[in-house]
GUFI-936380 format. One record per residue (C-alpha): residue number from 1; residue in three letters; x, y, z. Coordinates in nm, 3 decimals, padded with zeros to 5 digits. Layout:
<rs>
R  kefi  kekol     east    north       up
R   NUM    ala        X        Y        Z
...
</rs>
This chain:
<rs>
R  kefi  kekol     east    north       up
R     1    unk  -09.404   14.724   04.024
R     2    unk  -09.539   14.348   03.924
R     3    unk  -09.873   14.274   03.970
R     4    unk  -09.788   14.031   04.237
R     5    unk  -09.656   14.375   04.472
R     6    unk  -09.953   14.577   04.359
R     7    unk  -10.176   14.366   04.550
R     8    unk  -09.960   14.227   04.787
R     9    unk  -10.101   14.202   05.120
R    10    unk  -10.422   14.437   05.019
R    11    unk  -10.742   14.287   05.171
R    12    unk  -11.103   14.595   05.191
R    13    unk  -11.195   14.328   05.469
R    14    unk  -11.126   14.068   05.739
R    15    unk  -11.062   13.761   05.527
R    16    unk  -10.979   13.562   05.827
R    17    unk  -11.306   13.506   06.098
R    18    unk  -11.094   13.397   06.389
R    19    unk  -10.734   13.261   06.534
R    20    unk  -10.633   13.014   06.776
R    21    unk  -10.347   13.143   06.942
R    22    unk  -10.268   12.838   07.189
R    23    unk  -10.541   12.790   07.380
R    24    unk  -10.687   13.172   07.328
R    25    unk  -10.926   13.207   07.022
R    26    unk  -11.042   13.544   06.950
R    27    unk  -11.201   13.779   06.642
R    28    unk  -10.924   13.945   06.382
R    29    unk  -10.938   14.262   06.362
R    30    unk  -10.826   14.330   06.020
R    31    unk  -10.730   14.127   05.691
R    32    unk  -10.408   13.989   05.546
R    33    unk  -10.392   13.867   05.193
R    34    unk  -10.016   13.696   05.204
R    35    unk  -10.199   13.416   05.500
R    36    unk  -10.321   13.101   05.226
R    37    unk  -10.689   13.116   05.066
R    38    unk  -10.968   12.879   05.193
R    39    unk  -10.940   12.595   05.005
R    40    unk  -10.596   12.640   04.830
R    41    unk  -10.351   12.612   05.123
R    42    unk  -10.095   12.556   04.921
R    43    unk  -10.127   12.922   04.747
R    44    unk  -10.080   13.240   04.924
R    45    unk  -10.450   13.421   04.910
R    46    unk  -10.330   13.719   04.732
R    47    unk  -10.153   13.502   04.453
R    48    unk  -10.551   13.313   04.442
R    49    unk  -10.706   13.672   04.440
R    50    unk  -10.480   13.789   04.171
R    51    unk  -10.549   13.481   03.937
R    52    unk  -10.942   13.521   03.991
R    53    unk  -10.916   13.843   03.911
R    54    unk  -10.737   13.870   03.573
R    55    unk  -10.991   13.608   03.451
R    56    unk  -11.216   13.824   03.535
R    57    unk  -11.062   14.111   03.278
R    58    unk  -10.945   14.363   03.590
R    59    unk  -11.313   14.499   03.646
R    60    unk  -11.156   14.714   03.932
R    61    unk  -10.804   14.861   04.007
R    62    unk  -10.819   14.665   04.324
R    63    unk  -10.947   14.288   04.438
R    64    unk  -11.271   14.302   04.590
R    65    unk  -11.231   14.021   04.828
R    66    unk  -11.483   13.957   05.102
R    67    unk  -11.733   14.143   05.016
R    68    unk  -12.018   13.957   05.196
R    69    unk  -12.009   13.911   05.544
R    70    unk  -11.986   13.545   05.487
R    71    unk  -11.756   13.546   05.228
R    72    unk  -11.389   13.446   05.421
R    73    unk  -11.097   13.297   05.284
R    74    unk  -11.062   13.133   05.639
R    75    unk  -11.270   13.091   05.908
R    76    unk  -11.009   12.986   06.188
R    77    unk  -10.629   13.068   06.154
R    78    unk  -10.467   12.853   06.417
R    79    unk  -10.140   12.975   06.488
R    80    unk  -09.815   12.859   06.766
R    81    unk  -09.827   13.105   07.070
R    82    unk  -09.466   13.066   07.078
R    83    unk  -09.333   13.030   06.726
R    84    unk  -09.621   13.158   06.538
R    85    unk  -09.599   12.949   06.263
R    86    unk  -09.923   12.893   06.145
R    87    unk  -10.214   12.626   05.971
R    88    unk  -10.567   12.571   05.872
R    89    unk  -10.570   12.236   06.091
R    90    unk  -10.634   12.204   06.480
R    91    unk  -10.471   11.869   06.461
R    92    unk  -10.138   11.979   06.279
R    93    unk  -10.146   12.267   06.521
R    94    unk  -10.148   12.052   06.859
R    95    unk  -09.908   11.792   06.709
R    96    unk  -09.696   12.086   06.670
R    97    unk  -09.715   12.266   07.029
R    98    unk  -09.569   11.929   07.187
R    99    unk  -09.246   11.942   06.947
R   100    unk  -09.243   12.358   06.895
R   101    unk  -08.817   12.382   06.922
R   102    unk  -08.931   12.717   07.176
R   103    unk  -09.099   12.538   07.437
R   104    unk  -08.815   12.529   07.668
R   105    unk  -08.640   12.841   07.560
R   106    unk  -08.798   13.185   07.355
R   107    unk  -08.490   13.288   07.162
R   108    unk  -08.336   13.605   07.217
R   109    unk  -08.124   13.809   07.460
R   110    unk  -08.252   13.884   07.791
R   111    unk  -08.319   14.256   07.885
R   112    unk  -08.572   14.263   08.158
R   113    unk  -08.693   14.003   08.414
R   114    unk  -08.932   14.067   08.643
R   115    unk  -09.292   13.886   08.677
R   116    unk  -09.295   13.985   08.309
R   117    unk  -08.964   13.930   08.090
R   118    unk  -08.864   14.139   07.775
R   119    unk  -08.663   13.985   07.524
R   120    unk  -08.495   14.158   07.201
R   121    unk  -08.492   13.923   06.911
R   122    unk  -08.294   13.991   06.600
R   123    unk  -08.493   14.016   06.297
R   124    unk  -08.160   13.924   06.075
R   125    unk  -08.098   13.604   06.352
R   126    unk  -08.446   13.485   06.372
R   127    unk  -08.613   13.573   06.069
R   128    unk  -08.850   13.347   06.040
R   129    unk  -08.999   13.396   06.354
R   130    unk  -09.006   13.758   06.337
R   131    unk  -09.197   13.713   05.982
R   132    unk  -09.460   13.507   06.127
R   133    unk  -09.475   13.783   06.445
R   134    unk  -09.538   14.032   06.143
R   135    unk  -09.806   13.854   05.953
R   136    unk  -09.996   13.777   06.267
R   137    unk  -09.951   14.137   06.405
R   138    unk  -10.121   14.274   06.028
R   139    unk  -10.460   14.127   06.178
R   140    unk  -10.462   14.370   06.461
R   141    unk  -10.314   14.669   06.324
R   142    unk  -10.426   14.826   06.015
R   143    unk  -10.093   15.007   05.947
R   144    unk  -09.883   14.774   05.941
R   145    unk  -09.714   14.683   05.608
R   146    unk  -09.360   14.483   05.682
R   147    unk  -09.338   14.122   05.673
R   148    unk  -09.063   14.014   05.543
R   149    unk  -08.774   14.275   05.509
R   150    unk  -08.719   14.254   05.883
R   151    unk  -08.337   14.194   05.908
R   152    unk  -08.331   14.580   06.008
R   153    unk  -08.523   14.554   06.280
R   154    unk  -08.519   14.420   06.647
R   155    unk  -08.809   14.242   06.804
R   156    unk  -08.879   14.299   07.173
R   157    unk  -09.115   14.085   07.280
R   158    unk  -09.249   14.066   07.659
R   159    unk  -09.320   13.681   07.787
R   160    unk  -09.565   13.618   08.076
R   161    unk  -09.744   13.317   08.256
R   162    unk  -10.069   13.163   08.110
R   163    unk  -10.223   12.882   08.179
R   164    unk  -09.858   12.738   08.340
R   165    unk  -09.663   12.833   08.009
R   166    unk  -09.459   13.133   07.965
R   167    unk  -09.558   13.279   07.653
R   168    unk  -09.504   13.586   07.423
R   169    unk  -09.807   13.880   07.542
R   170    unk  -09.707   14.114   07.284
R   171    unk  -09.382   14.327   07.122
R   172    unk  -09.297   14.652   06.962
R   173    unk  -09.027   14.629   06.683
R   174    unk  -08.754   14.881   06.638
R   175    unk  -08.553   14.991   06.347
R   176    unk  -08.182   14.953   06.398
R   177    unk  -08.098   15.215   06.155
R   178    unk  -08.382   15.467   06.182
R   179    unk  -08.341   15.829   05.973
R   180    unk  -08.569   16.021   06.301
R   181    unk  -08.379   15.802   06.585
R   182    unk  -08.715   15.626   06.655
R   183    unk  -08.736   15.397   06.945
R   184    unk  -09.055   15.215   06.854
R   185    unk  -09.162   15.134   06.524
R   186    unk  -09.476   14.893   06.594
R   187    unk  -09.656   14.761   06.950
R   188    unk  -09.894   14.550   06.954
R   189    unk  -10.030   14.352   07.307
R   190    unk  -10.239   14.048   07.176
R   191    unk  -10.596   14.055   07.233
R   192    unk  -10.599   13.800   07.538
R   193    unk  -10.303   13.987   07.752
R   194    unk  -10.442   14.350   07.692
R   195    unk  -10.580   14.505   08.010
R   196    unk  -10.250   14.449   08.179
R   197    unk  -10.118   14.727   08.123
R   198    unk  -09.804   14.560   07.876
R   199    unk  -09.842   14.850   07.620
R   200    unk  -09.786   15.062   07.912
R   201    unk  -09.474   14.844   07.997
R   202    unk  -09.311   14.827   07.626
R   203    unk  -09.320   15.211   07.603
R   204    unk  -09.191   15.275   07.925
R   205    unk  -08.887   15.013   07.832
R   206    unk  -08.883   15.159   07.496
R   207    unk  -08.783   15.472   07.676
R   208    unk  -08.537   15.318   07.924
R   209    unk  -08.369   15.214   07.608
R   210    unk  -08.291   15.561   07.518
R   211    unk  -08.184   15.669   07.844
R   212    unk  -07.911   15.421   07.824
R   213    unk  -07.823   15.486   07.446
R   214    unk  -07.839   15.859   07.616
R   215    unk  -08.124   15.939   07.318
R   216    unk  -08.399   16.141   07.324
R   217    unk  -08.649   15.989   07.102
R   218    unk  -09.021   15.803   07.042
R   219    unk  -09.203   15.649   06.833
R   220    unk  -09.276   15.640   06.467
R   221    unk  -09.541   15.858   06.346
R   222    unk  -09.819   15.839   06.236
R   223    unk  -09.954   15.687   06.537
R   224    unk  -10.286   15.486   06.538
R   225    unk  -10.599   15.621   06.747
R   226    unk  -10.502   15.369   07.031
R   227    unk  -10.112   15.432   06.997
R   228    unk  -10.185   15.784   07.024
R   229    unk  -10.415   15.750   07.381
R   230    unk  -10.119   15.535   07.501
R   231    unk  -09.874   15.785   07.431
R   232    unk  -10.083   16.036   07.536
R   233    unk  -10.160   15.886   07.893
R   234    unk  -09.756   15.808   07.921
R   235    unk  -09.577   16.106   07.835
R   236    unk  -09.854   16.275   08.070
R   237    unk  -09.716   16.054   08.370
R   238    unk  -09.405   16.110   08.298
R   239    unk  -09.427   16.477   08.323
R   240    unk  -09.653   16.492   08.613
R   241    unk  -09.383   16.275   08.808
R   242    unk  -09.079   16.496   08.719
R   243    unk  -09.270   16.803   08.797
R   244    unk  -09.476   16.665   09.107
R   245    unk  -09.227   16.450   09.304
R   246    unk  -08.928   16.439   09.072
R   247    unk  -08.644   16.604   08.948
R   248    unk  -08.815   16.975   08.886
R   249    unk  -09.021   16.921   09.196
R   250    unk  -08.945   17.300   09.297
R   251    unk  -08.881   17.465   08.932
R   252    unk  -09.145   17.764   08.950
R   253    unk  -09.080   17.742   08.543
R   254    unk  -08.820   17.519   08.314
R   255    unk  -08.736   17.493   07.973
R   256    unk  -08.891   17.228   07.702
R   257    unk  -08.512   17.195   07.635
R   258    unk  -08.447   17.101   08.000
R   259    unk  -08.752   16.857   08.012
R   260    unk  -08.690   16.693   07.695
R   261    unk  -08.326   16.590   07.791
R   262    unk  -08.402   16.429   08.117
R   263    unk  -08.723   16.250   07.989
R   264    unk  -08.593   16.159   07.648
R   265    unk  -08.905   16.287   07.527
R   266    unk  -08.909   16.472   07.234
R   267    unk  -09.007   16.860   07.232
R   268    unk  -09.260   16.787   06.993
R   269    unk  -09.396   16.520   07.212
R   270    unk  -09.393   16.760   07.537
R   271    unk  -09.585   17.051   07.371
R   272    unk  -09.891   16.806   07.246
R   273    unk  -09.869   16.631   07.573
R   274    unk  -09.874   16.970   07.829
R   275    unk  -10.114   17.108   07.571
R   276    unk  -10.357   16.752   07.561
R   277    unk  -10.327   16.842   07.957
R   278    unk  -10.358   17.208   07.971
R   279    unk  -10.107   17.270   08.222
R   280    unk  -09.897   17.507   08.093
R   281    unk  -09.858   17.863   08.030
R   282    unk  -09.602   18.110   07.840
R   283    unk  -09.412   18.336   08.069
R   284    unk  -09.263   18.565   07.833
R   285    unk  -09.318   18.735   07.429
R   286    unk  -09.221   18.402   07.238
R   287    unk  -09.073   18.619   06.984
R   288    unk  -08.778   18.707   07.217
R   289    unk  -08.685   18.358   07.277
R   290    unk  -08.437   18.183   07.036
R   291    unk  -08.640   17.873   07.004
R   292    unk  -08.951   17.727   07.138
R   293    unk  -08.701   17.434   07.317
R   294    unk  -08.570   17.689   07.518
R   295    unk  -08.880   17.892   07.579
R   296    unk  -08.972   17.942   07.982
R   297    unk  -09.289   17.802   08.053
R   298    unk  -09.464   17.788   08.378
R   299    unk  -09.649   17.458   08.464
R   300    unk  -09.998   17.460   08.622
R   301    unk  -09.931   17.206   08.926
R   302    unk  -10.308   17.219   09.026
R   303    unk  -10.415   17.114   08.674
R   304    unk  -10.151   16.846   08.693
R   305    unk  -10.267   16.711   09.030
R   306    unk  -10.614   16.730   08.882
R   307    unk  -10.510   16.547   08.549
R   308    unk  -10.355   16.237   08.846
R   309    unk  -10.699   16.232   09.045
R   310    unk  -10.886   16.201   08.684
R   311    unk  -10.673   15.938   08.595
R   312    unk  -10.702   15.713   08.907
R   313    unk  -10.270   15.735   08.838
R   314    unk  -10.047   15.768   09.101
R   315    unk  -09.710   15.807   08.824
R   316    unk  -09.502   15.516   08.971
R   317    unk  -09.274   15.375   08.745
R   318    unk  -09.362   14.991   08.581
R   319    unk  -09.056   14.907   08.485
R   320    unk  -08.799   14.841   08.829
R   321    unk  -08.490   14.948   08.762
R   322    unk  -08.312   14.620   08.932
R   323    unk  -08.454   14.435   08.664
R   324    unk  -08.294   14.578   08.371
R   325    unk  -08.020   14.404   08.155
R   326    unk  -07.904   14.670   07.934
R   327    unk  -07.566   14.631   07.842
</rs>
């Protein structure tokens, strides 16, 4: 490894205050070393870090950037709300949003339109946009570590109205070849458009997606503290719809097996889900079944009901089928 990758895109700290995302400004979350240095905007800031610090004879195994509270390499990223390229002017920023080649049309193929629309853009087709969606996503989510080597990966982002523009609200990215059949690899809902219940939205579609590939699948683990309470709340509509009003309405008991396949939710995902609810119940010596997939289990429709009055939910659907374009 060259010292460039050893430090590439390390920060202990926000090095950016702020961004300017349009006309939304909001606090970063996180730091990203491969966004330019204050004063050297013609150097990526981990290239300035690692140059400071080998004058500096390597006092630590790893750059101590921003360590005052003061101390950023940036104050105020301003960055394209629809191409995401990004610079340390306002001017160059608003001379750019009149001429941005996406005002008219966000590239990508079509594959939900509703009041909210859901593109999937091709990481190998529209690379550099999906590398600026990466590097702007790394100051919101602390896991995430690809930028670049994104032709592997589709992008599908979900467009809504604000302020008379339709612009990109968030995305979750998803590996084409995945070794676990993932269907989400990332999601992230920018800081303005949270509250609207996109995340909610992109899993649910995410899902929808294996149903038609006739999958079952989720998301790429680890999950994140907040990707986790989003699962979490999701997989525990899903079930309380299929067993409530749905398709195993009657079923005194049912098999994980038998869940799993018509959800597309993985066993795994079931058991921490029914457990995180505690709804369910053994109805037999596990030893004598085959496999836990296959093992009866009786469902605790009170505690379910209970779980939907706690959770102000009433389990309807967001995505309308009508709307799809999955082909």
């Amino acid at each position: 490894m060259s010292d460039n990758e050893g430090y590439y895109g390390v920060t202990q700290k926000r090095n950016i205050r702020r961004v300017r995302l349009g006309d939304n400004e909001f606090d970063t979350l996180y730091g990203n070393s491969v966004y330019f240095l204050e004063g050297h905007h013609d150097m990526l800031g981990y290239e300035a870090v690692n140059a400071h610090q080998r004058i500096h004879h390597r006092k630590h195994s790893e750059p101590q950037i921003n360590g005052d509270t003061d101390s950023y390499w940036l104050d105020t990223l301003y960055v394209c709300d629809l191409c995401f390229k990004y610079t340390r002017d306002e001017a160059l920023l608003n001379s750019h949003l009149s001429v941005c080649k996406h005002n008219y049309r966000f590239p990508g193929k079509t594959m939900y339109k509703d009041n909210f629309t859901i593109k999937k853009v091709s990481g190998y087709r529209h690379t550099i946009l999906c590398q600026n969606l990466c590097l702007f996503a790394k100051l919101f989510l602390d896991s995430k570590s690809v930028y670049f080597s994104i032709e592997n990966f589709d992008f599908y982002v979900v467009l809504g109205e604000s302020n008379g523009r339709r612009v990109p609200m968030g995305f979750f990215s998803k590996e084409l070849l995945s070794w676990d059949e993932n269907n989400l690899a990332c999601i992230l809902i920018f800081p303005p458009f949270q509250r609207k219940r996109l995340g909610h939205l992109l899993i649910e579609f995410s899902y929808e997606l294996s149903r038609f590939e006739g999958k079952v699948s989720g998301p790429e683990f680890p999950l994140s503290a907040f990707g986790k309470i989003g699962y979490l709340k999701y997989w525990s509509k899903v079930i309380c719809r299929e067993l409530l009003y749905g398709r195993f309405s009657d079923c005194q008991s049912i098999t994980l097996q038998k869940l799993s396949k018509f959800t597309c939710i993985r066993v795994k995902d079931l058991i921490s889900t029914l457990d995180y609810m505690g709804s369910w119940f053994t109805t037999s010596d596990i030893e004598n079944s085959k496999s836990l997939d296959q093992y009866p289990l009786a469902i605790s429709r009170s505690v379910l009901k209970q779980w939907i009055k706690g959770e102000s939910s009433n389990c309807q659907k967001l995505i309308q089928e009508d709307s799809l374009v999955l082909y």
